[in-house]
C-alpha positions as CSV (number, residue, x, y, z in Angstrom):
1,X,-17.1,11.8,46.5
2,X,-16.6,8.4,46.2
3,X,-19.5,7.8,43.1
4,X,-18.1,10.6,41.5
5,X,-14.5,9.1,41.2
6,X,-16.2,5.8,40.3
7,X,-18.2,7.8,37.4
8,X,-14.6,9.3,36.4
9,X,-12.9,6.2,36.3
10,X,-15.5,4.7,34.1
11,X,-15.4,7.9,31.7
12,X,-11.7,7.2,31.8
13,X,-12.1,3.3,30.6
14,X,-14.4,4.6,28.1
15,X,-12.0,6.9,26.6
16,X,-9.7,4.2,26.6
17,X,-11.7,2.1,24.8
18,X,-12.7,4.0,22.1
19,X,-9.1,5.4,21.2
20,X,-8.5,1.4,20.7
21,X,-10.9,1.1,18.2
22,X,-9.9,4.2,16.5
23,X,-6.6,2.4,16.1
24,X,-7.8,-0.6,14.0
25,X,-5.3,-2.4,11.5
26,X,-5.4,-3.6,8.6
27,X,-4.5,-7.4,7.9
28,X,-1.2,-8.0,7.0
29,X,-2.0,-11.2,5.3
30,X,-3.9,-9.5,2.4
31,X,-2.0,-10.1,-0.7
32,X,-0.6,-8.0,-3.2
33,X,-3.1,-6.7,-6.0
34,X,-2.0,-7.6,-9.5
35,X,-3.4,-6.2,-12.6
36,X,-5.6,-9.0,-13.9
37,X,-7.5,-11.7,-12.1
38,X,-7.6,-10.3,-8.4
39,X,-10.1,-12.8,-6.2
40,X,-8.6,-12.3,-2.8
41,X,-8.5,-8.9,-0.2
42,X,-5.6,-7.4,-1.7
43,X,-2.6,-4.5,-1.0
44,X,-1.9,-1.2,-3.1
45,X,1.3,0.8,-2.4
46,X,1.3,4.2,-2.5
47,X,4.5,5.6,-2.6
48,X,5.3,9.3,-1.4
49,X,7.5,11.8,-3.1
50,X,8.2,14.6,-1.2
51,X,10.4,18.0,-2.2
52,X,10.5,19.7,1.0
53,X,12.4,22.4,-1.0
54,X,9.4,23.7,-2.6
55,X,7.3,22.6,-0.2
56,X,5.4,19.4,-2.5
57,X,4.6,16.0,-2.6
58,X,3.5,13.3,-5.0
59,X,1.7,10.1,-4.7
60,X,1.6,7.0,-7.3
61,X,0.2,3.7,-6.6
62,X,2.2,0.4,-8.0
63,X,-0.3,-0.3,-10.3
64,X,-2.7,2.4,-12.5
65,X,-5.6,-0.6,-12.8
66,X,-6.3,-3.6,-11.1
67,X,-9.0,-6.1,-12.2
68,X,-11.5,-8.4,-10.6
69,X,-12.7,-11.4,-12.5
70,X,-16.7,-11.4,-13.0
71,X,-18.4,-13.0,-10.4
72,X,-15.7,-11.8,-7.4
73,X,-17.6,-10.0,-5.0
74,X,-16.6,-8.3,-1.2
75,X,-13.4,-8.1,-1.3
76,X,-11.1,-5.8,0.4
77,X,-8.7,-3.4,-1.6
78,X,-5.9,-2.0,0.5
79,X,-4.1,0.9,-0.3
80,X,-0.8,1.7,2.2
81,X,1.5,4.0,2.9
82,X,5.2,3.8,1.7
83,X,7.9,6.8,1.7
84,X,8.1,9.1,4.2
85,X,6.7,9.1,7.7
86,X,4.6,11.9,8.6
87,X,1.8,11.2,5.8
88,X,-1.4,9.9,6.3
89,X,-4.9,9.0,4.6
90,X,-7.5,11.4,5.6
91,X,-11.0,10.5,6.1
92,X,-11.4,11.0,1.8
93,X,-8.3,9.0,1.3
94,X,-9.5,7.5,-1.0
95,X,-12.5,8.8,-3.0
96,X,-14.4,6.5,-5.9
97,X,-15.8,8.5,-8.5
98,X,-19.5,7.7,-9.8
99,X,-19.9,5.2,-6.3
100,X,-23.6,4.6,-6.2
101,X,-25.6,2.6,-5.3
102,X,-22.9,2.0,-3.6
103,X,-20.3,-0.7,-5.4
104,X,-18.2,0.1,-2.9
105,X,-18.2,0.2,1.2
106,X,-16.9,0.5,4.1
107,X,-14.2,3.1,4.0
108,X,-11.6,3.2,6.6
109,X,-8.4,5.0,7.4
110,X,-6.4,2.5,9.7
111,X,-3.1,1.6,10.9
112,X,-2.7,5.4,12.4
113,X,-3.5,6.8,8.7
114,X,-1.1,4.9,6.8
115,X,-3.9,2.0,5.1
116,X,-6.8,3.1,3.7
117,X,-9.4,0.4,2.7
118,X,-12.7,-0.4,0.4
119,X,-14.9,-3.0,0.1
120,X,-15.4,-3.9,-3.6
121,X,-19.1,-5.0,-3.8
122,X,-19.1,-5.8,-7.8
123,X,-22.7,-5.9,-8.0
124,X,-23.0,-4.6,-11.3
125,X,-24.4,-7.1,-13.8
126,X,-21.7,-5.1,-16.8
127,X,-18.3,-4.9,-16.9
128,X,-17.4,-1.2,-15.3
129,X,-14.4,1.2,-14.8
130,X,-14.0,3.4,-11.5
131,X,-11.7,5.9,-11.5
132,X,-10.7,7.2,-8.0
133,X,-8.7,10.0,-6.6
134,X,-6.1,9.7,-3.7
135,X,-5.1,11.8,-1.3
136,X,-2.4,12.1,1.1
137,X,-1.6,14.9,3.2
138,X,1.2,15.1,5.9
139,X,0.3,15.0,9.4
140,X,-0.1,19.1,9.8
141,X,-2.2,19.5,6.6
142,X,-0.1,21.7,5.2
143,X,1.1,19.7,2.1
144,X,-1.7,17.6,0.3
145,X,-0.4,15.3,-2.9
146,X,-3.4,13.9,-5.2
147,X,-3.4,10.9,-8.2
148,X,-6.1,9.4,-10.8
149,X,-6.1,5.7,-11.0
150,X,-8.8,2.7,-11.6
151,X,-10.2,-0.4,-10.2
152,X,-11.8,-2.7,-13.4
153,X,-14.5,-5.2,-12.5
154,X,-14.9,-7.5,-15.4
């Protein structure tokens, strides 16, 4: 009895433990991505439109492109949440189009689905375009809202 409510309170910690890492945030000292000349981790904001009405939404980033200088390589890109709560990043949040070998990596939906992030290798010896898709559903799945814009490393 008493090893089996030591096993249980181990499963228990476990648990625990792995719902905190689940819950990992994103830095808040990451700077705001501009659309030329980018060398740091920087922020996106995605703002969310929603016409409940009609039963809609629709996403837009601050900024269509952003750039990174040639030469700039690992950074983070950000992309967060604004508007209404009750809207998250799924797991293809954020999906890069034509991502191989992979220029980009490490995905991750943080902050309880509100930041989603990439790591911008910029391996490429050539100046290239991505174009990436976002998505943002709200929390039931019922509404999904979808837009078309690009990273640019120089």
């Amino acid at each position: 009895m008493l090893i089996r409510l030591g096993i249980l309170s181990a499963g228990v910690l476990l648990l625990q433990l792995a719902g905190c890492a689940s819950h990992e945030f994103a830095p808040t000292r990451a700077d705001a991505c501009k659309p030329t000349g980018n060398d740091k981790d920087c922020a996106l904001e995605v703002v969310v439109r929603e016409d409940t009405a009609k039963g809609e939404c629709s996403v837009a980033v601050n900024l269509q492109e952003i750039e990174f200088p040639r030469g700039v390589q690992d950074k983070f890109i950000y992309w967060k949440l604004v508007g209404p709560a009750g809207y998250v990043f799924p797991d293809n949040g954020i999906a890069i189009d034509r991502n191989f070998p992979p220029d980009f990596d490490k995905p991750k939906v943080m902050d309880g689905g509100r930041t989603f992030r990439w790591r911008n290798r910029h391996k490429q010896p050539d100046p290239k375009v991505y174009y990436y898709g976002i998505v943002v559903e709200n929390t039931d799945a019922s509404i999904t809202c979808f837009q078309d814009p690009r990273i640019n490393n120089r």
